[in-house]
C-alpha positions in Angstrom: 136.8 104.7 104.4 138.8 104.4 101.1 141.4 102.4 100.1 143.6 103.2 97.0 145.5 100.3 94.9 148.4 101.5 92.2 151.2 99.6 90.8 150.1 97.4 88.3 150.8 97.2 85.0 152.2 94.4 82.8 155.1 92.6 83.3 156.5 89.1 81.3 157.1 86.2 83.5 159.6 86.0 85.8 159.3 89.9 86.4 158.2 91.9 89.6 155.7 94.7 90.6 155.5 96.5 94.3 151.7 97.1 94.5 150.2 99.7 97.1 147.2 100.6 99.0 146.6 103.8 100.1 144.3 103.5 102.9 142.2 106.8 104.3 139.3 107.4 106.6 140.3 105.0 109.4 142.8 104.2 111.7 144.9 101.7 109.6 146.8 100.5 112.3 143.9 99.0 113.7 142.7 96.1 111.1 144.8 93.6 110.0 145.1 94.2 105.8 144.5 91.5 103.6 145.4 91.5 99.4 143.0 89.7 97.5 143.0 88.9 93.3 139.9 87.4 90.9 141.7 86.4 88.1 139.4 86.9 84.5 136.4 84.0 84.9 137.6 83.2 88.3 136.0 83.6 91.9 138.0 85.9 94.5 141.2 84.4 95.6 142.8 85.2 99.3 146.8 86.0 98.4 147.9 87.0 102.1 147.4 89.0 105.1 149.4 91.4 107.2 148.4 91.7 111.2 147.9 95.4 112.7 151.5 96.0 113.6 152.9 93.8 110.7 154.2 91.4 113.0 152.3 88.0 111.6 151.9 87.8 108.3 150.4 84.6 106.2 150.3 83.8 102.3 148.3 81.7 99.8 150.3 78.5 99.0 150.3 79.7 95.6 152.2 82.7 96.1 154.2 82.0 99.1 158.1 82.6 98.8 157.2 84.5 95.7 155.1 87.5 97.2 155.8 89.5 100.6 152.9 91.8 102.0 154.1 94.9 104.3 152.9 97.6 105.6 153.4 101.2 106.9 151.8 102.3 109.4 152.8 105.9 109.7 151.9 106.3 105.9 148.7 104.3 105.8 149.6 101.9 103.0 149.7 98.5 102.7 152.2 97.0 100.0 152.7 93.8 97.9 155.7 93.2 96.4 155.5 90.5 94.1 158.5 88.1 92.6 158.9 86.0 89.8 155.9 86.6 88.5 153.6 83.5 86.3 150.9 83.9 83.7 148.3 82.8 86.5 148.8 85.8 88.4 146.9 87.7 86.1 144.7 89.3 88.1 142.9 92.2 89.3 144.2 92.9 92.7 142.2 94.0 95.6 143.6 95.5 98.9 140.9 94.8 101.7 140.1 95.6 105.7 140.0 92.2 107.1 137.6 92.8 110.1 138.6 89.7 111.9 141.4 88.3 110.4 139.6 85.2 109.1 138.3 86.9 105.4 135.6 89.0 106.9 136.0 92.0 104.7 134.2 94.8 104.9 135.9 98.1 102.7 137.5 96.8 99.6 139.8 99.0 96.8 139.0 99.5 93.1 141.6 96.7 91.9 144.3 97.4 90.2 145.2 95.4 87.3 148.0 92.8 87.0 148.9 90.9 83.8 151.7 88.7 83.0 152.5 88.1 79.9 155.4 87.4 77.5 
């Protein structure tokens, strides 16, 4: 199992990024797909999840209406596009197979890093 993040970078407020995850070594269709961040001196923070078919999907209070999870199937890849973007997004973000759909994780990404700043 691997799961490849790109699309960082750093971006001033109010700005966007896409983020992917390239997923390999499993049939992706099969878990639901979760994004996760740990922002510097923070603990892990759930931003959303995407069901198998991308159906259902479900979003941290702090980032709902801003961010939109989605996913392709036929490609593997799991996406985050991400809107009007704050200083407390800074983050490292984390794709993740969510076993259960309830934050049971069990393959997680490298991160890839996301900094807002003006």
């Amino acid at each position: 199992v691997q799961l490849v993040e790109s699309g960082g970078g750093m971006v001033q407020p109010g700005g966007s990024l896409r983020l992917s995850c390239a997923a390999s070594g499993f049939t992706f269709s099969s878990y639901d797909m979760s994004w996760v961040r740990q922002a510097p001196g923070k603990g892990p923070e759930w931003v959303s999840i995407i069901t198998t078919g991308g159906d259902n999907s479900y979003y941290a209070d702090s980032v709902k209406g801003r961010f939109t999870i989605s996913r392709d199937n036929a490609k593997n890849t799991l996406y985050l596009q991400m809107n009007s973007l704050k200083p407390e997004d800074t983050a490292l973000y984390y794709c993740a197979r969510d076993l259960t759909g309830w934050g049971e994780y069990d393959y997680w990404g490298q991160g890839t890093q996301v900094t807002v700043s003006s």
